[in-house]
N, C-alpha and C positions, 0 to 999 in steps of 0.2 A: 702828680699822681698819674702813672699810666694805668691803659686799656688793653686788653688785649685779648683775641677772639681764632679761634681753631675752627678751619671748613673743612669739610672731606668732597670730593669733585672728582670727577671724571677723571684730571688730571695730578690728582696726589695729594696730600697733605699740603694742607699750608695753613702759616700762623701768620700774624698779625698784630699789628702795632698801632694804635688808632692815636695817631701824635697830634689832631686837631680835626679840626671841623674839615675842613680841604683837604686833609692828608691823613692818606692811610699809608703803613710801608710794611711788606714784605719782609719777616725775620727767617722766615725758614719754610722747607718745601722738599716734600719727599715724593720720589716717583710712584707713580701705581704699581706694583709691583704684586700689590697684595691688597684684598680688599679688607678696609679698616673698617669696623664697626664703631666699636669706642678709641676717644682720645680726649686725656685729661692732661691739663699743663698747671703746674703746682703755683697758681698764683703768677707774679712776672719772674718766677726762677727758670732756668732751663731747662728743670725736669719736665720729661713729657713721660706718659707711658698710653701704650696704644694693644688694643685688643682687633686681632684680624678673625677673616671668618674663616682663613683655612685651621686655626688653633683656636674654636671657643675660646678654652679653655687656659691658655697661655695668655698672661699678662708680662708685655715686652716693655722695659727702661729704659731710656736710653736720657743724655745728655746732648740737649739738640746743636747747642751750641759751637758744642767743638765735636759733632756728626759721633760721637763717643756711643754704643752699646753698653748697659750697666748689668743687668741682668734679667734672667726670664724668670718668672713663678709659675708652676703650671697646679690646676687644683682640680678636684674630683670633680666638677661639671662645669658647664657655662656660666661666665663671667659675666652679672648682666651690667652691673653699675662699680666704677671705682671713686670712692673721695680722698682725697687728700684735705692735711692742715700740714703745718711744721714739723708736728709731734708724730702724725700718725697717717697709717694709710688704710685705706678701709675697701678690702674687695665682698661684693656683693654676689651672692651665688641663690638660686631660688630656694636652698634650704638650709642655707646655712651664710653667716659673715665674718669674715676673719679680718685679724686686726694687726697690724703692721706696726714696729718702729721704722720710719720713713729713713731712718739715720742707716739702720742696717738691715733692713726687712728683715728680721726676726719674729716669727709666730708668738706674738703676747697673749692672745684668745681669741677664742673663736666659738661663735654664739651657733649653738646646733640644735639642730630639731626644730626651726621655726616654724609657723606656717605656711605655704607653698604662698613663695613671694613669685611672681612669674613677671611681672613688672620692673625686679629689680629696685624699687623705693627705699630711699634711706637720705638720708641728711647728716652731715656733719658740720658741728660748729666750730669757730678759731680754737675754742677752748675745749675742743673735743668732746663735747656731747653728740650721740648718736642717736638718730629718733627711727624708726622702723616700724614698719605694720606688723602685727599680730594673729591678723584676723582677716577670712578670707570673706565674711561676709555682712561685716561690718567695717567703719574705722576708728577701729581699736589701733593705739599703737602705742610703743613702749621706747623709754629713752632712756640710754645708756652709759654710762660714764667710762670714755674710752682710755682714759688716762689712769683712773683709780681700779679699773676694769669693777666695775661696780653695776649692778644692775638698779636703775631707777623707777622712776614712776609710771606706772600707765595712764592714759589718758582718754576716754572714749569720746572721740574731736569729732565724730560724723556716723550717720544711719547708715549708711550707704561704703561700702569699701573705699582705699584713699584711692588717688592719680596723682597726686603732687604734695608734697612737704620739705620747707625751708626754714633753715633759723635765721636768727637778725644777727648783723655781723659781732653784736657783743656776746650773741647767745643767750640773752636774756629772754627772748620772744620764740614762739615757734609758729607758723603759718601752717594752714595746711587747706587741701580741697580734697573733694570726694569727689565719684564718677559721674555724679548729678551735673556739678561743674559751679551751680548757681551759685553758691556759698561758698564764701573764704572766711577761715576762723583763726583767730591769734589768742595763742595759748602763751602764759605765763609759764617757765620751764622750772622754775622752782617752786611751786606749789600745785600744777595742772592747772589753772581755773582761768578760765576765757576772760581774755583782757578785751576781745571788741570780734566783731562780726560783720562780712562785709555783703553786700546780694551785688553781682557781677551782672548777673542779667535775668530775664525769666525763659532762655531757649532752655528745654531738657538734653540731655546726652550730651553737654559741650565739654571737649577733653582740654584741659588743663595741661599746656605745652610748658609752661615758663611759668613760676612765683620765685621774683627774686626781691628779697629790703633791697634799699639804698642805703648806699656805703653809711651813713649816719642812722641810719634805722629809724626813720620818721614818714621812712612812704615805703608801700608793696606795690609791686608790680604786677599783671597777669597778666600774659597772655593764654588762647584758646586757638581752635581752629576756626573759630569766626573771626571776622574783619578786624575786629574792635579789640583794642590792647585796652585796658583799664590801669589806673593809679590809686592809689585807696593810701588815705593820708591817718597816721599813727597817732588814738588820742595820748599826748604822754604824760595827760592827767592820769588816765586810765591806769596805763605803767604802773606808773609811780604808786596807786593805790593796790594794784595786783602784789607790788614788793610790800610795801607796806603790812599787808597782809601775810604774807608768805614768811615775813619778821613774826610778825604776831604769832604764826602756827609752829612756829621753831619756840620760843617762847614760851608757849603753851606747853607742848611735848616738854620739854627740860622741867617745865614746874611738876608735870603728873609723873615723871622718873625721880626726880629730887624731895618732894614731897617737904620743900621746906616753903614757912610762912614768906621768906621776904622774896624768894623767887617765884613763890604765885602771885604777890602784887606786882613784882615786875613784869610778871606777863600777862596782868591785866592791866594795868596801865600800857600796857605795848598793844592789847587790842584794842582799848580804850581810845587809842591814838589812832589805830587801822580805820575803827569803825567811823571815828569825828574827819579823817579823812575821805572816807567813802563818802559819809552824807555832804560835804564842800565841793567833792567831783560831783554829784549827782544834781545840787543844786546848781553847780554852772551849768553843766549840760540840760538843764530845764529853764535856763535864763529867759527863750524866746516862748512865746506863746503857742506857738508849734508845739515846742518839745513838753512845754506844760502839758498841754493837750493829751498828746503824744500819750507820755506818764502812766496822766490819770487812766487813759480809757484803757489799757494795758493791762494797771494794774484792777481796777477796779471793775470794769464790762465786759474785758472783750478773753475768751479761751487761750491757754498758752503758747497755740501759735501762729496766733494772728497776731498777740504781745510782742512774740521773736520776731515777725516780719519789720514791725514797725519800729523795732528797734536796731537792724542792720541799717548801715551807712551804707551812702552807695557812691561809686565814685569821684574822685577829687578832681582827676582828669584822665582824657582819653584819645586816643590815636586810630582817626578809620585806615587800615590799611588796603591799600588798592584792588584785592581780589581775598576770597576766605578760602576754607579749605586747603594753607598750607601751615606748616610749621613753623612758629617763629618764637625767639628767644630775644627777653626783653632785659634792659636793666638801665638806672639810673646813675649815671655818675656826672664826675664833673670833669669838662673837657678845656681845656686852658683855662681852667678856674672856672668856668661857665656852666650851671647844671643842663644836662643834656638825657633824652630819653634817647635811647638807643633801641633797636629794634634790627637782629638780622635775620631773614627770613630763607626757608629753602626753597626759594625762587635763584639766591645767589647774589641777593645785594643786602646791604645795611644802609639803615635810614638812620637818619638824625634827625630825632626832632625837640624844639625848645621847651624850654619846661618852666614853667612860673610859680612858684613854692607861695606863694602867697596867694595867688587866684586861681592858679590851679586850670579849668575848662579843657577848650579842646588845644592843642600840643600844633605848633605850627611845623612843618617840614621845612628844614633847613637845608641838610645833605642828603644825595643819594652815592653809595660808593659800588660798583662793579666788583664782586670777589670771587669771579666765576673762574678767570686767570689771571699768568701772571701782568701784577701793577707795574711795571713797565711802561704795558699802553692802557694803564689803567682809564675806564670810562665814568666819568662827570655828570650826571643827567642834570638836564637842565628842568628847573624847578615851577616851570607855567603849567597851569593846568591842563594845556592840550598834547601837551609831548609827555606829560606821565599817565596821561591815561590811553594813549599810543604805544608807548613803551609795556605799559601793564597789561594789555594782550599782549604781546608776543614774549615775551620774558620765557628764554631757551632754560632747558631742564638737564641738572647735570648729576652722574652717580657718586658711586664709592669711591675711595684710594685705599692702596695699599703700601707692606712694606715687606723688607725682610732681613732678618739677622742671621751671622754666621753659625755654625756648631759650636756648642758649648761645652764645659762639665759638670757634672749632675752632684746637688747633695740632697740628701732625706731631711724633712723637718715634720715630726708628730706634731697636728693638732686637733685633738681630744679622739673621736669616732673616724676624721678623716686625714690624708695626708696631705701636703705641698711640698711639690718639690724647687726647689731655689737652683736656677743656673747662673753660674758665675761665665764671664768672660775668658776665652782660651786665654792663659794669663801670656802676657808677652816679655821676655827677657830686655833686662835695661842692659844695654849695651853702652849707656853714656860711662864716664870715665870714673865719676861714684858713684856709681853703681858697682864696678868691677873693683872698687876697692874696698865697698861693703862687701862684697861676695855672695849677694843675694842671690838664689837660686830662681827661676819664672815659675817653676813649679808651684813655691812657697807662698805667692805672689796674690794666689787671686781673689780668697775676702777681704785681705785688709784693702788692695785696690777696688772692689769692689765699694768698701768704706768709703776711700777718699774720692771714690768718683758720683757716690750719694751725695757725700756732703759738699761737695764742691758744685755739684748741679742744683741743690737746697738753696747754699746761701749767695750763688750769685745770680744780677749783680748784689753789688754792696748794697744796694738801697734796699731793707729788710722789712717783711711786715706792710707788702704794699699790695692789701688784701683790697682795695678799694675801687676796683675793676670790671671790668665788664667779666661776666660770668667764664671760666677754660672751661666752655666746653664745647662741642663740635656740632658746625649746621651741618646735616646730612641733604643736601642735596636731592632734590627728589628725582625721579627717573621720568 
């Protein structure tokens, strides 16, 4: 399973390859040229695309690997978030998001009129569900089916406007935080209904930098701008009773359209089944004398929410990072087969730390990696406690990068109220020897090469589908 993590720095782009505990390496590195706000890398494919600040509004392709430009999309404002899956590519604009075949960027739809998103929020899952806020003073948010282009269910996940929402890599679960910070909630994507609830802490106004699952969807990650990265572990009793359920309500609906006898006992015997489930999850989770406790006085004495408190989880384990107040992006994978908490922060280094699926506590530091420049002479920090808290004052601060691509040729593509336009590469004449014997003109040349140089950036390398990585997306550097 590879890793791999995108920085933006004083001195340019650069990507990365996290091959082990002691080894990070160096894939790619673009000069400053231009300063890059976003950069997203499609998974361990080659595809990069990067949004600078002299072009909000252009979002640039290219193929890092063989240094190749693919093309430009420019849209009627600023670009504030882009996702990618295999299928689809998804740019986010504050009032509107438009939706991509990633194979030939093709306008399939584009969701207008939304709320004034000014954050930028949205999530996309492998299987292309879209989840987006609503609501500018609530969070309210709505998920969308980016494949059937289908509008789904709304969800009201939080009092308070969202900061942060993520799916689990099956797309079965949705996460999500609001501006309060305290509460992380996991919503069930096929029926809306909260599968578990987590309390992160009790500071107010803490922002919500990072929620990412792990690759298997049994633990969530946050980090905040406080010290303290948290892990909050997935009950998948819970799950399993949320689907359960979500069968039953499918079920139900078919019986009240069909109005036949034998498909209403099947869908009461299907909630029948939901509900004898529910109460076997509920009775385990009341196993301990605590959680009896817990229950009763919940249900029985105490106002609805003081109930909710008592019934959020609180973390499985947790990571003090050396200083607060910066940005850091977390995620759980496995690193030579070993599960590892990773953590890279915009101080300019990534931490490694151990992670125990079974006891969970505090996360022991293992690695620190130097990704301020280039690994070369990359630096080692040594792991005693009197040289990291040495190092952790003085830890130098670094900016943006930039880039730039050639002139291009422009075409128009309508979508709905707004336009985008798609630049192809100035195409270039094959001069090899079949080439002159096809007779292909370079004029004629430049979507379908535009095609082959998508899908050649999509699928390689060969090894497909290695969604199980440290999050593409870029530490910004602080100044």
């Amino acid at each position: 399973m590879g890793t791999s993590l995108s920085v933006l720095s004083s001195g340019g782009l650069r990507l990365y390859s996290i091959a082990g505990q002691d080894r990070v390496e160096e894939i790619f590195a673009k000069d400053n040229t231009e300063q890059i706000r976003i950069v997203e890398r499609l998974f361990n494919s080659s595809l990069v695309v990067l949004v600078t600040a002299q072009k909000p509004n252009c979002l640039k392709m290219l193929h890092f690997k063989k240094k190749q430009d693919i093309c430009n999309c420019f849209y009627p404002s600023e670009i504030l978030c882009v996702r990618m899956n295999r299928q689809r590519l998804i740019v986010c604009l504050a009032e509107s998001i438009h939706i991509h075949d990633i194979r030939d960027m093709k306008i399939l739809h584009s969701i207008e009129n939304i709320a004034p998103n000014e954050l930028g929020l949205c999530a996309l899952s492998l299987n292309s569900h879209l989840a987006f806020p609503i609501c500018q003073s609530s969070g309210e948010l709505r998920i969308f089916n980016a494949n059937k282009l289908r509008t789904g269910m709304t969800i009201k996940a939080h009092d308070t406007p969202l900061s942060a929402l993520t799916f689990s890599p099956s797309g079965a679960l949705l996460a999500t935080a609001s501006e309060r910070g305290t509460v992380i909630r996991v919503f069930c994507v096929k029926n809306g209904q909260r599968v578990q609830e987590f309390r992160r802490g009790v500071k107010r106004c803490v922002r919500i930098a990072s929620l990412v699952f792990a690759a298997a969807g049994d633990f969530l990650c946050a980090s905040s701008n406080t010290e303290t990265v948290h892990v909050f572990k997935i009950d998948a009793r819970a799950v399993e009773v949320a689907e359960l359920k979500a069968i039953a309500e499918v079920a139900a609906k078919a019986d009240t359209q069909t109005k036949e006898a034998t498909d209403a006992a099947a869908a009461g015997a299907a909630a029948e089944d939901a509900n004898s489930e529910a109460a076997s999850a509920t009775a385990s989770s009341t196993s301990s004398w605590g959680g009896m406790f817990s229950k009763a006085v919940s249900s029985l004495l105490l106002p609805a929410q003081v109930s909710d408190v008592l019934a959020q989880d609180r973390a499985f384990a947790t990571v003090v990072l050396p200083q607060s107040g910066l940005k850091n992006i977390c995620a759980l994978t496995h690193v030579q087969k070993e599960l590892r908490l990773l953590i890279a922060c915009e101080d300019g280094f990534l931490y490694m730390h151990d992670f125990n699926a079974e006891r969970g506590g505090a996360c022991k530091l293992l690695a620190v990696h130097d990704l301020r420049g280039a690994l070369e002479d990359v630096i080692e920090l040594q792991l005693s406690e009197s040289i990291l808290k040495t190092q952790s004052k003085s830890l130098p601060a670094t900016t943006t990068t930039t880039t730039t691509l050639p002139q291009q040729s422009l075409t128009m593509l309508k979508s709905c109220a707004a336009s985008v336009l798609i630049e192809n590469p100035e195409p270039v004449a094959d001069n090899s020897y079949a080439g002159i014997l096809r007779g292909e003109q370079a004029d004629a040349m430049s979507d379908s090469a535009k095609f082959r140089k998508l899908c050649d950036a999509i699928d390689t390398p060969t090894k497909l589908y290695d969604e199980r990585q440290f999050p593409p997306v870029a530490i910004m550097a602080k100044d």
